[in-house]
N, C-alpha and C positions, 0 to 999 in steps of 0.2 A: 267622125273619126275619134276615135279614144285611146288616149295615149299616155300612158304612168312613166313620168320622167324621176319614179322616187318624189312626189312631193311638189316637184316642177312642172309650173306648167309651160305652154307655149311660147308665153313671153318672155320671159324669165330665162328659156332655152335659148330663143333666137337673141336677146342680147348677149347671152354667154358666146354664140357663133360668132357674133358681130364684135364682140370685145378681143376674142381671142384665133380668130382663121382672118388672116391678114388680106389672102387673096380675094378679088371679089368675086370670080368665077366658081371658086371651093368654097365662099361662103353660102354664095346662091346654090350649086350643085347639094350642099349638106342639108339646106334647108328645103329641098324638095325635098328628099331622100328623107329625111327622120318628121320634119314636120306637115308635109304634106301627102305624106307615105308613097311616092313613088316608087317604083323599082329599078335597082340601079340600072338596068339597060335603056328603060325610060329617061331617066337620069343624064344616061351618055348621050344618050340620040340627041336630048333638046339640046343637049353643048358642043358636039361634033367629038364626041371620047368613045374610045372602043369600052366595051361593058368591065373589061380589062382593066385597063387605067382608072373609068370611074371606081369600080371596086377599091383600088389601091386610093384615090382621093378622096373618098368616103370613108376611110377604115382611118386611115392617120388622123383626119377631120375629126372623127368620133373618138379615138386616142385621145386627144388635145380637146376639146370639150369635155367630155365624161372626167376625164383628170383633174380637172378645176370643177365638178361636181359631186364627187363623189370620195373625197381622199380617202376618208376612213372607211371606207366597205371594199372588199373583197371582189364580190360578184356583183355587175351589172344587169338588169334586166330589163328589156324594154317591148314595148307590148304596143304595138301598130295596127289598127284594123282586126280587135280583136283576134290576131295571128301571134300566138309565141313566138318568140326569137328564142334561139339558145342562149345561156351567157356568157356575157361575156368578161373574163379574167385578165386582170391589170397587175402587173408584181409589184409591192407596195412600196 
């Protein structure tokens, strides 16, 4: 799997989850989701969450991570499996 965190790598991410998503269900749910490249319905299934709800506890999770990595950039961009994401924009 290859994954450009800007510079960051795996570890360095999952302490940042682990430092700052307080819950341990939403730090485990993030850390499938971004470091293990799940998708979030996968995501929901292995936690009992509609694709729904993970969507919305992955997105806030990635808000509060990316914020504490990235203050001075604009646009976010993260690269899973070889697969583009769109970026993603944080108002500064």
């Amino acid at each position: 799997m290859e994954t450009d965190f800007r510079g960051y790598n795996t570890e360095e991410v999952s302490r940042l989850i682990d430092l700052w998503i307080f819950s341990e269900i939403k730090r485990k749910m993030l850390k499938e989701y971004l470091l293990n490249a799940k998708t979030i319905e996968d995501v929901g299934d292995m936690y009992g969450y509609s694709a729904r709800n993970a969507s919305t506890i992955i997105n806030e999770g990635k808000n509060i991570v990316f914020s504490h990595m990235y203050k001075r950039h604009n646009t976010y961009i993260i690269y899973i499996r070889r697969k583009k994401r769109s970026p993603i924009k944080f108002p500064k």
